[in-house]
DRENDO-1510 file (C-alpha; in Angstrom, 1 decimal, always signed):
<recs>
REC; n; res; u; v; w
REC; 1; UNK; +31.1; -21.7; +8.3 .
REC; 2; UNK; +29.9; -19.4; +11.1 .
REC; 3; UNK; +32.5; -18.8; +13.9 .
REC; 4; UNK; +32.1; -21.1; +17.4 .
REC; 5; UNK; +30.6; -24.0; +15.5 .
REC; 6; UNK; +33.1; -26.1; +17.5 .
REC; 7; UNK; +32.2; -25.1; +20.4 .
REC; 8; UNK; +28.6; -25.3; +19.9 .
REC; 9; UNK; +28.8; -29.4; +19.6 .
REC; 10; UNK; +29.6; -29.7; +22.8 .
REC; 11; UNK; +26.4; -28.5; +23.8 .
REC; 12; UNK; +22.7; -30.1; +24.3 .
REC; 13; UNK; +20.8; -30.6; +20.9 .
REC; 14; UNK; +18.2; -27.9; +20.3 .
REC; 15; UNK; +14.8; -28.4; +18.6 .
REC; 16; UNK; +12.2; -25.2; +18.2 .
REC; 17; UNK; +8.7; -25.3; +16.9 .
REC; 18; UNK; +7.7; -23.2; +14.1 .
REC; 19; UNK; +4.3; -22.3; +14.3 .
REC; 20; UNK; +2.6; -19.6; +11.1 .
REC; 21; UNK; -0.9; -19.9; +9.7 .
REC; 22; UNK; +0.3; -19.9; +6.2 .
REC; 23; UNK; +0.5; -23.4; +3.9 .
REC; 24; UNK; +2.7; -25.3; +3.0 .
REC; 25; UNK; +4.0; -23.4; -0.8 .
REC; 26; UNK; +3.8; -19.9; +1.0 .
REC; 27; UNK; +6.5; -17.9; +0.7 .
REC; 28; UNK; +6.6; -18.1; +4.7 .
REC; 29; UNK; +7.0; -21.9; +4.3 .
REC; 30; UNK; +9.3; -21.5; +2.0 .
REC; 31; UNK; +11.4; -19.1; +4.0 .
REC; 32; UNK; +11.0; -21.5; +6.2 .
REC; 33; UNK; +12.5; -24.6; +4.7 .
REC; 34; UNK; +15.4; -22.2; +3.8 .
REC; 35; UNK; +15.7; -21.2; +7.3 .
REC; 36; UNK; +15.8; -24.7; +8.3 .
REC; 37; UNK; +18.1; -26.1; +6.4 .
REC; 38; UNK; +20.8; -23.4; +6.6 .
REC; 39; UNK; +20.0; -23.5; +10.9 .
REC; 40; UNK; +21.1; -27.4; +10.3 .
REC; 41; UNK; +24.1; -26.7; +8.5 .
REC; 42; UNK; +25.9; -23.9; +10.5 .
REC; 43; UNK; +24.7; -26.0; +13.4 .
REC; 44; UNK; +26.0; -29.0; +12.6 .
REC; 45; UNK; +22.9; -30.5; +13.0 .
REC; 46; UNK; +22.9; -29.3; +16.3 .
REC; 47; UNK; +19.6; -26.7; +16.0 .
REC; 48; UNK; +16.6; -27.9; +14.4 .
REC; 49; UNK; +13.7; -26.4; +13.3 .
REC; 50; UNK; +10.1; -28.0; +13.7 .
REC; 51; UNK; +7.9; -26.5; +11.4 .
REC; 52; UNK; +4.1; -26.2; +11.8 .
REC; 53; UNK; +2.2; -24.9; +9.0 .
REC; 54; UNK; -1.2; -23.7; +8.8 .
REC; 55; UNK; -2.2; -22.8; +12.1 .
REC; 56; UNK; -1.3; -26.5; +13.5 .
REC; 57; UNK; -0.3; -24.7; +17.2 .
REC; 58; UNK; -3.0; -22.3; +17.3 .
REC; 59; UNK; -3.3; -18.8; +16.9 .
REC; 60; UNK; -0.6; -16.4; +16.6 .
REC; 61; UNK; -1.9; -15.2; +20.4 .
REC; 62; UNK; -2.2; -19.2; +21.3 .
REC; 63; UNK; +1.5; -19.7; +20.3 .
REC; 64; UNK; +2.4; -16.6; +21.4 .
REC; 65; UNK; +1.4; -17.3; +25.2 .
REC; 66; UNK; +3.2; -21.2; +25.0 .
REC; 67; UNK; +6.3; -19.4; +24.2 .
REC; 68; UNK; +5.9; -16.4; +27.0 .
REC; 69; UNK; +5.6; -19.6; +29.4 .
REC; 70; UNK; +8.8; -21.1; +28.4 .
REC; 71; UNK; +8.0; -23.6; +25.6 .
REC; 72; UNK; +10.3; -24.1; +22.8 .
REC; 73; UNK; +7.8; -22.4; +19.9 .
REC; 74; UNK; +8.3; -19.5; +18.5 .
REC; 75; UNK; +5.9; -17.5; +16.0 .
REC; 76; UNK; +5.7; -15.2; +13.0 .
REC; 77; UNK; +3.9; -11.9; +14.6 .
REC; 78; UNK; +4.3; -8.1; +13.8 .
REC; 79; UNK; +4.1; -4.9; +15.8 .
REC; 80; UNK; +0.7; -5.1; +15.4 .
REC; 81; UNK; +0.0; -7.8; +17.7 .
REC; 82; UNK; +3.0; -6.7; +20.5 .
REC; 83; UNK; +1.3; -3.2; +20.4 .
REC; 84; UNK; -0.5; -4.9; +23.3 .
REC; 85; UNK; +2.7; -5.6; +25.5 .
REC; 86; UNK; +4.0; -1.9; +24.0 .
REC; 87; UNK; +1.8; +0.4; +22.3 .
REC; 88; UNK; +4.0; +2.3; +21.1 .
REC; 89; UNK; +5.3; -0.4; +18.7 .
REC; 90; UNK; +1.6; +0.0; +16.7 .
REC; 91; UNK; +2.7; +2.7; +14.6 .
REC; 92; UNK; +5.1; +0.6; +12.7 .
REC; 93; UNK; +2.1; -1.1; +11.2 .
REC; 94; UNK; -0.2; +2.2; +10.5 .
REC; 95; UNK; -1.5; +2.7; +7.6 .
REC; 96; UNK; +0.1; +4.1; +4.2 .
REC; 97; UNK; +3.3; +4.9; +6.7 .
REC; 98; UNK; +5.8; +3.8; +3.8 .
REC; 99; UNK; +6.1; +1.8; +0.8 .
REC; 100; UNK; +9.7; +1.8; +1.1 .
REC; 101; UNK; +10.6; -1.7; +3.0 .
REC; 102; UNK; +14.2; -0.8; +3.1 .
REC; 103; UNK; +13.3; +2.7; +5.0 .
REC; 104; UNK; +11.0; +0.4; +7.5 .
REC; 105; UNK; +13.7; -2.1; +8.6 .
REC; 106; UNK; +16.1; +0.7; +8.8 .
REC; 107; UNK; +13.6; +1.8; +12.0 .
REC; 108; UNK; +14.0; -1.7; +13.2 .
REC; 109; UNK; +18.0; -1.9; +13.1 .
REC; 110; UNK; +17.9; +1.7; +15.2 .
REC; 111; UNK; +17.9; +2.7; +18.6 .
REC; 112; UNK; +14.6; +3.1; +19.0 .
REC; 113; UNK; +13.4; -0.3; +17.6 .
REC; 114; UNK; +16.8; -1.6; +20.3 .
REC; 115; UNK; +15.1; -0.1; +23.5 .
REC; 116; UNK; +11.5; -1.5; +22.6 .
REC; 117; UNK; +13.2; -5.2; +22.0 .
REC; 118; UNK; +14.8; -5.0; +25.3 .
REC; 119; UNK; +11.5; -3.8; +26.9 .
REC; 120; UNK; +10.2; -7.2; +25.4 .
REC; 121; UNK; +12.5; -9.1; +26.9 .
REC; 122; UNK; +11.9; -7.6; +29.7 .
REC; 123; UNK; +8.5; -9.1; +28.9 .
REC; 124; UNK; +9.2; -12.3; +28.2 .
REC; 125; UNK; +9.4; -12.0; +24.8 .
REC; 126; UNK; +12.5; -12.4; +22.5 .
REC; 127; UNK; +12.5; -10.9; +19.2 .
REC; 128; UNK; +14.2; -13.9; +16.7 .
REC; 129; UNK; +14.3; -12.3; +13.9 .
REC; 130; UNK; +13.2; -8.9; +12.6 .
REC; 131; UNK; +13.8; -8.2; +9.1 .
REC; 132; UNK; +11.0; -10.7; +8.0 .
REC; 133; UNK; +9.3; -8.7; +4.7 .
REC; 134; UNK; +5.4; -10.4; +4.5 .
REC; 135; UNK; +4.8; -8.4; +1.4 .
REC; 136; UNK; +2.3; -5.4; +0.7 .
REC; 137; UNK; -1.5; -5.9; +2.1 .
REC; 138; UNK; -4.1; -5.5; -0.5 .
REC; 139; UNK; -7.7; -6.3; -0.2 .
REC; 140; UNK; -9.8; -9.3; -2.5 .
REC; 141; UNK; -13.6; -9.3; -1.6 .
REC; 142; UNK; -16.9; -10.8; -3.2 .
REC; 143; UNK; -17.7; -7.4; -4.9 .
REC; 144; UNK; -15.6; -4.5; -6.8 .
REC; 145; UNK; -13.5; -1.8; -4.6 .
REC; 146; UNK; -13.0; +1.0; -6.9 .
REC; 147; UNK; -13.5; +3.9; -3.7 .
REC; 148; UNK; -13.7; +4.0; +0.2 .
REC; 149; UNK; -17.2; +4.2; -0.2 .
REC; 150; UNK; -17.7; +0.8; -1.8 .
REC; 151; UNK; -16.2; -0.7; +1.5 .
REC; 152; UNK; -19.3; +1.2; +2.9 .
REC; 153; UNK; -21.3; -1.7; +4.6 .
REC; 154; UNK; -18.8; -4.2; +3.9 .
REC; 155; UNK; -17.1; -6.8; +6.2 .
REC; 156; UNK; -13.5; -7.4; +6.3 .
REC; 157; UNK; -11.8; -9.6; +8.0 .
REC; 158; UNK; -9.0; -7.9; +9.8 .
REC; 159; UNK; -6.1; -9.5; +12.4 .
REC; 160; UNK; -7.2; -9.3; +15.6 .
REC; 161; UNK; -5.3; -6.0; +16.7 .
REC; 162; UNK; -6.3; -2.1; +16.6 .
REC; 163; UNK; -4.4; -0.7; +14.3 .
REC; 164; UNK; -6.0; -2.8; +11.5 .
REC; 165; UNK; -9.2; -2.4; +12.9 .
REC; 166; UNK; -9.1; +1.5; +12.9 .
REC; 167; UNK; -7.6; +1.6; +9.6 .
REC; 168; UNK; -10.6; -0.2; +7.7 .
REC; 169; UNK; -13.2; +1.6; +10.1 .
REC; 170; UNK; -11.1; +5.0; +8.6 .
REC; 171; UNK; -11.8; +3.4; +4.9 .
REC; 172; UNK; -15.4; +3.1; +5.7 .
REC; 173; UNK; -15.4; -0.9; +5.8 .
REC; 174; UNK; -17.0; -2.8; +8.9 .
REC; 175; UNK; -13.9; -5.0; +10.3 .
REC; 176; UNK; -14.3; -8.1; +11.6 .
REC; 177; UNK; -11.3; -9.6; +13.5 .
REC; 178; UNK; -10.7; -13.7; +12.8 .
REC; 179; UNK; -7.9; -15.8; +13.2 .
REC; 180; UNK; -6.6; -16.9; +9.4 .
REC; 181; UNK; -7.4; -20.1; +10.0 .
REC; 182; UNK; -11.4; -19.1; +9.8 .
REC; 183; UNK; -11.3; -17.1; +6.7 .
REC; 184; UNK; -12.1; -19.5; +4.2 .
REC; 185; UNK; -15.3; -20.5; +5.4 .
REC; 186; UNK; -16.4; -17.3; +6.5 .
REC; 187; UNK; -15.8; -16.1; +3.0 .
REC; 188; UNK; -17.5; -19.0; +1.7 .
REC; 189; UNK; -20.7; -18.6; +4.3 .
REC; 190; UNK; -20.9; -15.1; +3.5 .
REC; 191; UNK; -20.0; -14.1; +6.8 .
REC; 192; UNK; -17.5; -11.5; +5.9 .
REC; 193; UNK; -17.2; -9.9; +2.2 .
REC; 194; UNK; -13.7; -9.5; +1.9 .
REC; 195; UNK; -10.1; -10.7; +3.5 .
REC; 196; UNK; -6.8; -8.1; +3.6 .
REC; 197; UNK; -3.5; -9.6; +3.2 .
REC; 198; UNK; -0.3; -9.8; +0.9 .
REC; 199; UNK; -0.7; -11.5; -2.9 .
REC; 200; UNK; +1.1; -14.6; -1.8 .
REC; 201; UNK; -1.7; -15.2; +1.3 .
REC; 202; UNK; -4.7; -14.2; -0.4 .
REC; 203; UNK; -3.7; -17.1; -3.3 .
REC; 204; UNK; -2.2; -19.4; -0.9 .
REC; 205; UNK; -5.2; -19.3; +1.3 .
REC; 206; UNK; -7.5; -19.9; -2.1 .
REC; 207; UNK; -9.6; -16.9; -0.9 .
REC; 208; UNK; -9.8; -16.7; -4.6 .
REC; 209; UNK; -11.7; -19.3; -5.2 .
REC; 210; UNK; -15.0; -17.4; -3.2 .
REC; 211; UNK; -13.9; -13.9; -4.0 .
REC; 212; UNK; -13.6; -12.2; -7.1 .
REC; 213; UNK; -12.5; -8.8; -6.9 .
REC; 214; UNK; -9.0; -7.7; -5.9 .
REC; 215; UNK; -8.5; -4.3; -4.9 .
REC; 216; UNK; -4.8; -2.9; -5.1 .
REC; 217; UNK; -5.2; -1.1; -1.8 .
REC; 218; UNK; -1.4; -0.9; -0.9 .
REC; 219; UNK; -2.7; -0.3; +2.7 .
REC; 220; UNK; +0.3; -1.2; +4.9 .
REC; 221; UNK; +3.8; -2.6; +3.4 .
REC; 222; UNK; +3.8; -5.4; +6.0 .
REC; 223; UNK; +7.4; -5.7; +8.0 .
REC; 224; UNK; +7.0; -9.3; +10.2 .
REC; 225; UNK; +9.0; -10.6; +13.1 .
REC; 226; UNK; +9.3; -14.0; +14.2 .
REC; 227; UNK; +9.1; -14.2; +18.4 .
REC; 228; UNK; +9.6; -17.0; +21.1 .
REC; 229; UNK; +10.1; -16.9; +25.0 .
REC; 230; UNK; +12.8; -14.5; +26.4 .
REC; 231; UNK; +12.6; -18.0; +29.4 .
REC; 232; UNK; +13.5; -20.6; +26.7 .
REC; 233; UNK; +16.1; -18.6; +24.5 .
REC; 234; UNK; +17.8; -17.2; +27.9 .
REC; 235; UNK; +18.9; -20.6; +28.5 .
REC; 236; UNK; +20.2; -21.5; +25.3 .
REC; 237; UNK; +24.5; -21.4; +25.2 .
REC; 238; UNK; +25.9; -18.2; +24.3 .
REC; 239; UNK; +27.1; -19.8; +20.9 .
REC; 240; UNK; +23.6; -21.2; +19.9 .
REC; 241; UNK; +22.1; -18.1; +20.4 .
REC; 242; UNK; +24.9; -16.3; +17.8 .
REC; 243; UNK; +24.1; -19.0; +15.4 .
REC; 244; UNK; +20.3; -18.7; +15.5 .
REC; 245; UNK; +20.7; -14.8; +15.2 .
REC; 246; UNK; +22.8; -14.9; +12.4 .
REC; 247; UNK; +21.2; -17.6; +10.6 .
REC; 248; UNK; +17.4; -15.8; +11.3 .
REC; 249; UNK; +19.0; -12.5; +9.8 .
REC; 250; UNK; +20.1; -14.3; +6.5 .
REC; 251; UNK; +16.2; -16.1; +6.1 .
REC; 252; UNK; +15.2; -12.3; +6.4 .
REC; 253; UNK; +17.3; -11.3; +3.8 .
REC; 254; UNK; +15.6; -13.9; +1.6 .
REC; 255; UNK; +11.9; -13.6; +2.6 .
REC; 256; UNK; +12.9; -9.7; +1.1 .
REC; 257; UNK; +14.2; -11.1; -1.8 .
REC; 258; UNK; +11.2; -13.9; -2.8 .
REC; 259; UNK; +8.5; -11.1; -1.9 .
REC; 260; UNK; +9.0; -9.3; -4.3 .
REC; 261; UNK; +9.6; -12.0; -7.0 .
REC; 262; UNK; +6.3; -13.4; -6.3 .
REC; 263; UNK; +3.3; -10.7; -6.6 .
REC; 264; UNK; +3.6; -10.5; -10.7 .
REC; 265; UNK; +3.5; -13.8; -10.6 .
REC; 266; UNK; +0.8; -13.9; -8.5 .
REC; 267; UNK; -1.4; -11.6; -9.7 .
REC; 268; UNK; -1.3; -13.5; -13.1 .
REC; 269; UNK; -2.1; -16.7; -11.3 .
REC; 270; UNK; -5.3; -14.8; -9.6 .
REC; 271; UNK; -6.0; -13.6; -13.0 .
REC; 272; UNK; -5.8; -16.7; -14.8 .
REC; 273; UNK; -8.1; -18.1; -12.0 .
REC; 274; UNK; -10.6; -15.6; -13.1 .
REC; 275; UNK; -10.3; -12.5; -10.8 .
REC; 276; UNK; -10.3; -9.1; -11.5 .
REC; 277; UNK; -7.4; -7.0; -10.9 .
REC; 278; UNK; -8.6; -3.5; -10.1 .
REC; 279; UNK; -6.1; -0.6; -9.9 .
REC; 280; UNK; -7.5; +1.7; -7.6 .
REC; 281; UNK; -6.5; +5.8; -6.7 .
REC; 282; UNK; -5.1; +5.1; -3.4 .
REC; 283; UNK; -5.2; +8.9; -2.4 .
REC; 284; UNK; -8.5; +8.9; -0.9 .
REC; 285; UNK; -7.6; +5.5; +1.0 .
REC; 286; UNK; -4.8; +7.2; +2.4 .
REC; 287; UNK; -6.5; +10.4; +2.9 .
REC; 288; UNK; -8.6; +8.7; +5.3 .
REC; 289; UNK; -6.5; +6.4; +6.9 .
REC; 290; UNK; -4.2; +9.9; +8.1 .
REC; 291; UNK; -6.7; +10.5; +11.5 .
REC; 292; UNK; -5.9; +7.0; +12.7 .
REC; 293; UNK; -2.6; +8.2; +14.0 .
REC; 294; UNK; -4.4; +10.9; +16.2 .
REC; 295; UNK; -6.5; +8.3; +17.7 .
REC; 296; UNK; -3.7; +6.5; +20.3 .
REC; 297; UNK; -3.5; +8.6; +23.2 .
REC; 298; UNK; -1.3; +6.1; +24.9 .
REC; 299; UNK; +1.6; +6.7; +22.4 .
REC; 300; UNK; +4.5; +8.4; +23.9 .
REC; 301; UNK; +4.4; +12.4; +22.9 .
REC; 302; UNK; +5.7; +13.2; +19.6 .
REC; 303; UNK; +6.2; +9.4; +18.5 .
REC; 304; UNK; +4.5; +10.2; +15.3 .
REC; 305; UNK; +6.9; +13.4; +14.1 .
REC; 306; UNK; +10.2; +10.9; +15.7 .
REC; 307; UNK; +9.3; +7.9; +13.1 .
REC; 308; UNK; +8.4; +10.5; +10.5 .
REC; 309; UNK; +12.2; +12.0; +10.8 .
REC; 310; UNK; +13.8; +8.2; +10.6 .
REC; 311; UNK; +11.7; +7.3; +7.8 .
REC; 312; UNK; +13.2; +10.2; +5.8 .
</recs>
């Protein structure tokens, strides 16, 4: 039992929204659920989690906002999307910066990472929990990706921030920037040729079912945070803050485990469902990719060579 659980039951029950765009069977949901249920029981039943699958509040930007004005909501989000209340933050998500998650959340428990999160706050944005592993993006599309020149002419849908954008412009793909929730149909429509996203997403999205093709891109080993409103979580007892923390770090710890236990699996399910697994050289992809950290001029001198030396 966590420390100050006593304490905590004098205070006011707490409920917070969860709001992803994954489904219900993700591993996010099922992080999730796990979160959830451990929140009840340090709690006492005290702190409860409302969880909102599937893009149910809106966008990541739409719950994103609610939070910032004080609701009780918070998000799953990545330094991708707060590049546009920090920029600096955006490098964490370049591409082909490591494949080594336990080097990347190393960044995130340093200094560094420390100053940026209080900056947020500063913001209006509270970082919940920051050792959330999404998995490794890869690319599934309606025709073969064996080079960056078969992403010549081809759409990909792409979150809506730069860092992803630049990356598949680098490749030689056209991006196109959608919400998650849109995907599907644009796939089906033919409106975009091809979707980026971990294993787990791409199958549990059923992306699958319209494209054929995946590529094993390894573009960007995918760190995630889960955010709400620095005005909401500022309010909160000291003691329900401490058992949110600690219980967000140990749902963390898990999504790192279940990520990697689910991509064999998964690729064997996309297999079975009749797609084609394509092992591709991802030198020239990364070859690329390598300008797109010359092209932010609003980065603090020198941030490149200082996340270089932690990642060592």
């Amino acid at each position: 039992m966590l420390g100050g659980v006593a304490t905590a039951a004098f205070a006011d029950p707490v409920a917070i929204k969860v709001a992803y765009e994954n489904n219900p069977g993700e591993p996010v949901d099922k992080v999730m659920h796990y979160w959830k249920d451990l929140l009840a029981e340090k709690s006492g039943g005290e702190i409860t989690l409302e969880l909102y699958p599937s893009s149910q509040l809106g966008s990541k930007k739409d719950v994103t906002e609610q939070a910032m004005m004080g609701l009780n909501v918070i998000t799953i989000t990545d330094v991708g999307f707060l590049a546009d209340y920090d920029p600096d933050l955006g490098i964490l998500f370049g591409p082909y910066l490591s494949d080594n998650p336990e080097k990347l959340f190393k960044i995130y428990d340093g200094e560094w990472f420390k100053q940026k999160a209080e900056e947020l706050r500063s913001k209006g944005i509270r970082i919940v929990m920051s050792n959330y592993l999404y998995g490794v993006r890869q690319l599934i599309a309606t025709k073969p990706v064996h080079t960056p020149a078969d992403l010549a002419g081809m759409k990909v849908r792409v979150p809506n921030n730069v860092m992803q954008i630049k990356a598949f412009e680098a490749m030689g793909a056209t991006p196109t920037p959608m919400p998650l929730g849109e995907v599907f149909t644009a796939l089906s429509q033919g409106v975009i040729d091809g979707v980026e996203n971990p294993l787990s997403v791409l199958y549990g999205q059923k992306f699958h079912e319209e494209a054929k093709y995946l590529s094993m891109i390894g573009y960007l080993t995918n760190t995630a945070l889960f955010v709400g409103g620095e005005a909401f979580f500022a309010s909160l007892p000291e003691e329900q803050m401490k058992i949110i923390d600690e219980t967000a770090h140990e749902a963390g710890l898990y999504s790192q485990k279940i990520a990697m236990e689910e991509d064999a699996a998964t690729i064997q399910k996309m297999k079975d469902a009749g797609v084609e697994v394509i092992e591709v050289d991802q030198e020239p992809f990364k070859e690329l990719t390598r300008k797109v950290y010359e092209e932010f001029p609003e980065w603090t001198p020198g941030l490149y060579e200082q996340i270089q030396a932690e990642l060592q």
